[in-house]
N, C-alpha and C positions, 0 to 999 in steps of 0.2 A: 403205706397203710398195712399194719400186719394184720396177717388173715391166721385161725387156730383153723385149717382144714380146705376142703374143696367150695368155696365160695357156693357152689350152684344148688350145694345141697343146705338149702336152706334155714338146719337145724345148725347151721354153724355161722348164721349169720348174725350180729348182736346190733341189736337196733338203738341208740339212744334220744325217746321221745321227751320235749320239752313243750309243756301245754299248759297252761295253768287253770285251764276248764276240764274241773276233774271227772265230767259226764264225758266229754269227747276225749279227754284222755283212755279213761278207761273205756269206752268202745274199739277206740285205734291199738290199744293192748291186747285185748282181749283178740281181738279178729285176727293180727299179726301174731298171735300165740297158738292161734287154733291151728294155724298157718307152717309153725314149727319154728317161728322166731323166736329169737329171745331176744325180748323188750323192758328195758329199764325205764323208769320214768320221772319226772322230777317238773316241779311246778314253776322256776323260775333259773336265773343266768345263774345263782350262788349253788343251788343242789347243783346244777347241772357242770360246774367246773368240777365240783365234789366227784362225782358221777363218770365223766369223761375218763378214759384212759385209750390207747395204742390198742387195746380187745376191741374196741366198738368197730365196725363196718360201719356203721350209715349213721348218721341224726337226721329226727324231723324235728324241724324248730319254728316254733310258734312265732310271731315278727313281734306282739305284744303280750311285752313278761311284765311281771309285778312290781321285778327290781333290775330294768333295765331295758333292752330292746333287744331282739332276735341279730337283727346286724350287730350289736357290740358281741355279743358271745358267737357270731359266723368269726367274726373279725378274731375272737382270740383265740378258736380253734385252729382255723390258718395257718396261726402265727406260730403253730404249735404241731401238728402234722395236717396232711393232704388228705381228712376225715371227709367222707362224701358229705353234702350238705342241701337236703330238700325245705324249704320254706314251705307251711303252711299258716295260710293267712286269707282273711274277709279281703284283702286291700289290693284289690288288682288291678291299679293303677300303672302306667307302661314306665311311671319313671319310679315307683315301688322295686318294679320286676326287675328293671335293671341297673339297680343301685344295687339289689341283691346278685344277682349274676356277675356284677363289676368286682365284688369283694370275692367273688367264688365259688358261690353257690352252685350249686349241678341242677338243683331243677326248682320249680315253684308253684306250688298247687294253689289254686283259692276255693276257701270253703262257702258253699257247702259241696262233699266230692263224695265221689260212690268208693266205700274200701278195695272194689276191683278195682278202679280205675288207680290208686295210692298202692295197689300191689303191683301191676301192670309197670309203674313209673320207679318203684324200690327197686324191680328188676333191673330193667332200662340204665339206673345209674349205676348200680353194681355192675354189671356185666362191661359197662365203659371203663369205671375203675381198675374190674380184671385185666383188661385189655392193656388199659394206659401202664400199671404194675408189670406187666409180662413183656411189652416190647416199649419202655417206655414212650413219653408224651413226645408223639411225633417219630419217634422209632430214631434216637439221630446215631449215627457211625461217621463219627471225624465232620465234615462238611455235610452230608447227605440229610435229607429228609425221606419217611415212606410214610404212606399209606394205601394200603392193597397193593397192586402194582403202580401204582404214583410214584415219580420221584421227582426230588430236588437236589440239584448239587449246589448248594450254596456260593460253593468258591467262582464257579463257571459260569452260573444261572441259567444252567440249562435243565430245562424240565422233561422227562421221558416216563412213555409207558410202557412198558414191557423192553423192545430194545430199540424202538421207535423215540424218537425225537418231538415233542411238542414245542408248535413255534408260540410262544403267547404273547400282547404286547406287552409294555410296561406296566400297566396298571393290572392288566390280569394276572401278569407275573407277582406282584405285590400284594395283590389279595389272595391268592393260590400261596404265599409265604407265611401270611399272618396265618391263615387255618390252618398249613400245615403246621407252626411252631407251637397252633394252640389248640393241638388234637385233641378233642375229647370235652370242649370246653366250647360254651355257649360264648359266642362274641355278638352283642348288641347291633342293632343297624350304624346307629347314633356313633359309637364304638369305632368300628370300620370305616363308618364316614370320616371321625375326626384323624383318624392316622392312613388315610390315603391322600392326603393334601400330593399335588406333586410338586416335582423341583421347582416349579415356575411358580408356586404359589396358587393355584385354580384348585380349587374347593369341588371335591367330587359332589355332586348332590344325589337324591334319592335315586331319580330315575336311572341316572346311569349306573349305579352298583346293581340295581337291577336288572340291568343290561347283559353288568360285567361276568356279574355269576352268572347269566344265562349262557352266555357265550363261551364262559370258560367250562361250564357242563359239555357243551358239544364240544368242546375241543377236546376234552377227555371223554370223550367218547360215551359220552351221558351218564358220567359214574354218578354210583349211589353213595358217593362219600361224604358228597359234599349235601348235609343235610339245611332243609326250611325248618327254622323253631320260628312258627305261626307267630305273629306280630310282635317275635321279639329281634331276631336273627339269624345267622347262623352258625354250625358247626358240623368241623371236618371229623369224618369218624369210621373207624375201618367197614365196612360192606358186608353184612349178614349173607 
């Protein structure tokens, strides 16, 4: 994602909003401008291809366009560069949210929302974006994985903190692999359930990933890496 400047300084950040309720457009404008953004804005999927370019940092994209759907324009930003992408939408349904999050989405508000609370979460995914661009997703060097002092050596499957050894078993080993390869990225419950099946065929259910990530917090020594996104799932993310 090219960035023209210091991300943090908010006058360089170019926001591309996609609303087709020109009352809530123009509030969400206006406030992100007083703010020191700069906000473009466009009422459907056709301005907003128009619209799009490698300058924008972030979009918020309405889920219901005029001439199309919020997911087919997630889906062909994607396909096109790694543009952060927050959903706002009435429709906060759990298999809404992560239909959006499964295409790539970074975060997903539902209205009606307070604009702190929409500037609060613009930061939130910008500042991951920074992070994922600077050491990339997952931080990888040949075999290794990092996050904070976390590691992975792929080759070896040995997991250490600092110069310390963490023993974990198989299936903590496997879900500590999937967040670390998808740093910065919301992974669904549903998600992690369907790709920890193990060798044998036994089908992890709820309660035990539940477990799994508990257990695997105390074994890394209670890191804050491994974050809870409330009744969606989780992600791995470097430690403020």
């Amino acid at each position: 994602m090219k960035k023209s400047g210091n991300i943090w300084g908010c006058d360089m950040v170019r926001i591309l909003l996609i609303e087709d309720d020109d009352t809530i457009a123009f509030g969400i404008r206006t406030a992100l401008e007083r703010k020191g953004y700069q906000v473009t804005s466009g009422p459907g999927m056709a301005e907003g291809k128009r619209l799009f370019s490698g300058e924008i940092s972030l979009i918020l994209l309405d889920l219901n366009l005029p001439d199309g759907s919020g997911y087919e324009f997630c889906r062909w930003v994607k396909e096109r560069r790694d543009t952060p992408v927050i959903f706002l939408t009435v429709r906060d349904d759990a298999q809404d949210i992560t239909r959006g999050l499964d295409m790539g989405a970074d975060d997903y508000i539902t209205k009606p929302f307070s604009i702190p609370v929409l500037e609060s979460r613009i930061r939130a995914v910008l500042r991951r974006a920074a992070k994922t661009e600077s050491s990339g997703a997952g931080r990888t060097e040949g075999m290794n994985l990092y996050c904070g002092n976390i590691q992975i050596d792929k080759k070896s499957r040995r997991v250490s903190m600092g110069e310390g050894e963490v023993i974990l078993t198989s299936l903590e080993y496997r879900l500590l692999l999937m967040l670390m390869e998808n740093k910065g990225c919301i992974l669904p419950r549903n998600l992690i359930l369907e790709r920890l099946w193990d060798d044998a065929g036994n089908f992890v259910n709820d309660n035990t990933l539940t477990v799994a990530v508990k257990r695997l917090r105390e074994k890394l020594n209670g890191t804050s890496c491994i974050r809870t996104v409330r009744g969606v799932g989780y992600r791995m993310e470097e430690a403020e």
